[in-house]
N, C-alpha and C positions, 0 to 999 in steps of 0.2 A: 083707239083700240076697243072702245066701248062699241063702236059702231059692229065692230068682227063679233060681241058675246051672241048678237042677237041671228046672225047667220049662220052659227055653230051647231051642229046635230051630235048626241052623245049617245051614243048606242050601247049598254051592256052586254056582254058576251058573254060564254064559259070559254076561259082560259084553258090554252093544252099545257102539258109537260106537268110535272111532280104536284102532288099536293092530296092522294090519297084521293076518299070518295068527297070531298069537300070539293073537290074541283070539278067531278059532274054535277052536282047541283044548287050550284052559286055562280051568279053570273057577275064576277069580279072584276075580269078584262073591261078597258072600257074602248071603242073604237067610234075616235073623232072624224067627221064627215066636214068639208070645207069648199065650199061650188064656188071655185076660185074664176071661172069662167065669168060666171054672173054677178060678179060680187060687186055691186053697187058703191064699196066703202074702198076699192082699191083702185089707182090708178092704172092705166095699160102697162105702162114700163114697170111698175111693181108689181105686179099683175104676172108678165114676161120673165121676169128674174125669178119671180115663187116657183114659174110652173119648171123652170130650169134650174134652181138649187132644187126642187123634191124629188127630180128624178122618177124613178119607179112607182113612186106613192100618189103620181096625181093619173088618172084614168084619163079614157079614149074621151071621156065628156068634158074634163078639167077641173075633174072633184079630187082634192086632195084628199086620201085617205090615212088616218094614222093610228098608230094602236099602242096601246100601254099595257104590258099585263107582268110587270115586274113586282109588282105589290100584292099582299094577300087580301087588299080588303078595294074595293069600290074607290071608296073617298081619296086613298093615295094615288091608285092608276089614275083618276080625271084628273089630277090636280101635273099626275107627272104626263100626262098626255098632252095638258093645258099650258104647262112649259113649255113641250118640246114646239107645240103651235107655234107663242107666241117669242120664242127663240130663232124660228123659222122666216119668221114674218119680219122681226127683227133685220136678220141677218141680211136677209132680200130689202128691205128696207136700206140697205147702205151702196151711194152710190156705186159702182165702179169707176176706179182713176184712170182717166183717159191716158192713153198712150203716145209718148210722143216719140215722134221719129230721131234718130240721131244719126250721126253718120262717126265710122269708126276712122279715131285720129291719123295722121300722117306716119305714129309713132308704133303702132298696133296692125298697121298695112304695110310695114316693111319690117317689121318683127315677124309677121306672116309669113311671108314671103322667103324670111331669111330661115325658117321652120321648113319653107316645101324645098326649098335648093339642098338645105343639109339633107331634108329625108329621100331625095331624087337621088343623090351624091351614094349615097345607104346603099340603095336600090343598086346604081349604076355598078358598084363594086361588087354587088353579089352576082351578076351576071356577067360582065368579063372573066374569062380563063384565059392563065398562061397557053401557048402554043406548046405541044409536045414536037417531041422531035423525032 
C-alpha cells in the first residue's frame, strides 16, 4: 500500500452546499486522483475488478476520481477520502469465488414438474364451460 501513497494526487477544492461565506473561501473538499490505468503497483486482474467496483468514478482514461467534502476542515476530508481509497482497493483486492456448476436434484425436478401439472390443471379449469342448453 505504500507503493499506491506515492501515485495519489490530492487536490483541494471549495466544497458546495451549506456552510455560509466560509465555504466560498476555504478550499476544504479534498478530490483524490488515482491513474488506475498506469498504475505500476497493481496487478491487471486487480486492476479489472478496481475499474468495475468504482463504477462512475473512474474516467474515459482510467483515473479513479473521488471526493470527500463531508467534514469542515481539510485534515478530516483527506483522511475520510484516504479511507474510502484504500477501502476500495481493499475490497477489489478480494478474490471472487469461483462458481461451480450443479445440477438440480432428481427430488426438485419432479417437485417442479408436479408445480406446472397442478398450475396447467388451474388453468384447464378456468377455461372449460358447462354447455348451455
Amino acid at each position: 500500500m505504500k507503493n499506491l501513497d506515492n501515485e495519489i494526487q490530492l487536490e483541494y477544492i471549495r466544497a458546495s452546499g451549506p456552510g455560509g461565506q466560509n465555504v466560498n473561501k476555504v478550499a476544504t473538499a479534498v478530490q483524490l486522483r488515482f491513474d488506475i490505468a498506469n498504475s505500476p503497483s497493481l496487478g491487471s486482474d486487480l486492476k479489472g475488478r478496481l475499474i468495475r467496483l468504482s463504477g462512475k468514478r473512474v474516467n474515459a482514461e482510467g483515473v479513479l476520481i473521488l471526493e470527500a467534502k463531508r467534514f469542515r476542515t481539510q485534515e478530516a476530508n483527506r483522511e475520510d477520502v484516504l479511507d474510502k481509497f484504500y477501502e476500495l482497493i481493499r475490497r477489489a483486492d478480494e478474490k471472487p469465488k469461483t462458481r461451480h456448476k450443479t445440477k438440480p436434484s432428481k427430488t426438485s425436478k419432479e417437485k417442479r414438474l408436479k408445480e406446472k401439472k397442478q398450475r396447467g390443471e388451474i388453468k384447464k379449469l378456468r377455461r372449460e364451460r358447462p354447455e348451455r342448453d
